[in-house]
N, C-alpha and C positions, 0 to 999 in steps of 0.2 A: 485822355485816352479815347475816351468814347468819337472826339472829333476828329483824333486822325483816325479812327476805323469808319467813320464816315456812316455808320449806322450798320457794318460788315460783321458779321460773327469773330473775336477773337479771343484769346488766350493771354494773359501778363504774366508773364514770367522774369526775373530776377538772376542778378550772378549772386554769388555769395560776398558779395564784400558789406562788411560790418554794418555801416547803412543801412542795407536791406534786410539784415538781420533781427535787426530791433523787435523788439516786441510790439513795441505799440507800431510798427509799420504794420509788420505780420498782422496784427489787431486789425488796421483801418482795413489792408487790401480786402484779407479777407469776408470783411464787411460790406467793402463797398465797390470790388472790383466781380463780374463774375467770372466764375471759371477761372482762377488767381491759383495758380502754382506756388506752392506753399515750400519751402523753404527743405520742410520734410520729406518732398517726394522729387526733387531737383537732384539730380548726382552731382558730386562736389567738381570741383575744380573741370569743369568741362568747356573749355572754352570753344570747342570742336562744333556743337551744340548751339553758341550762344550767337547770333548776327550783329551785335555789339562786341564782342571779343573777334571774329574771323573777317569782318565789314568794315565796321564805321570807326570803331578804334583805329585800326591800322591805317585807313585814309585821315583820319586826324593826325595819329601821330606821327606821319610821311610828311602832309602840309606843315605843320608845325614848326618840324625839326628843319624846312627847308632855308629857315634864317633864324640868327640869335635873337632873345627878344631883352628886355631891359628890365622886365617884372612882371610878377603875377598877374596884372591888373591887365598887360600886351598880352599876355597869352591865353588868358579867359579871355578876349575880347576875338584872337583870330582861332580860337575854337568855335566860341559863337557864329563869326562869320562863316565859319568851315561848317556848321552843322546845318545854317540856314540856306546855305548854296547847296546843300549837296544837295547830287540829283534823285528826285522822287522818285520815279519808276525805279532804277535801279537798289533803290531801300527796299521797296516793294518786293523787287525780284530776288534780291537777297532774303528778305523773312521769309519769302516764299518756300523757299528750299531747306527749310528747318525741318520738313521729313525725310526728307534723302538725306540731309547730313546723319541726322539719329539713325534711319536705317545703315549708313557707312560705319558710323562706332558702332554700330552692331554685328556688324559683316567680318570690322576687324576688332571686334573681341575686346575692343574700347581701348586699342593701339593708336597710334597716329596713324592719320592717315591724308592722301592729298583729293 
């Protein structure tokens, strides 16, 4: 983490999926990440919120779907691929905008919104 923030002030934050839940995760980040959004101060299910749920999932799971694959092993291989191409500024420019999304579920009362 510290290398892709390139020595940049940032924040690590987490979806809720079971995973990140763990104890001993919640243990290390908070140990050893700073400024690590904890688990308990995250709102649930907010994908609205998340630049991996509204971003990069949804360009994965568009490439993906675009042909059948034959097993697990092809499909972790062209995610890989799909994560290692995609474009940098644009990741960039998507996290970037993680306070105008919060202030949008804020504006609509934590409805959907586009």
């Amino acid at each position: 983490m510290k290398q892709v923030a390139n020595g940049r002030h940032f924040i690590f934050q987490q979806d809720g999926a079971p995973a990140h839940n763990a104890k001993k995760v919640q243990e290390f980040l908070s140990v050893n990440v700073p400024e690590f959004w904890s688990k308990k101060i995250w709102p649930p299910s907010s994908p609205d919120a998340n630049s991996l749920d509204y971003y990069v999932w949804s360009i994965c799971e568009r490439e993906v779907n675009k042909q059948p694959h034959s097993n697990k092993e092809a499909v972790k291989a062209k995610i890989e691929n799909i994560m290692m191409s995609m474009d940098k500024e644009k990741l960039i420019k998507a996290c970037s905008r993680f306070r105008s999304r919060i202030e949008s579920i804020i504006a609509a009362n934590g409805d959907f919104f586009e």
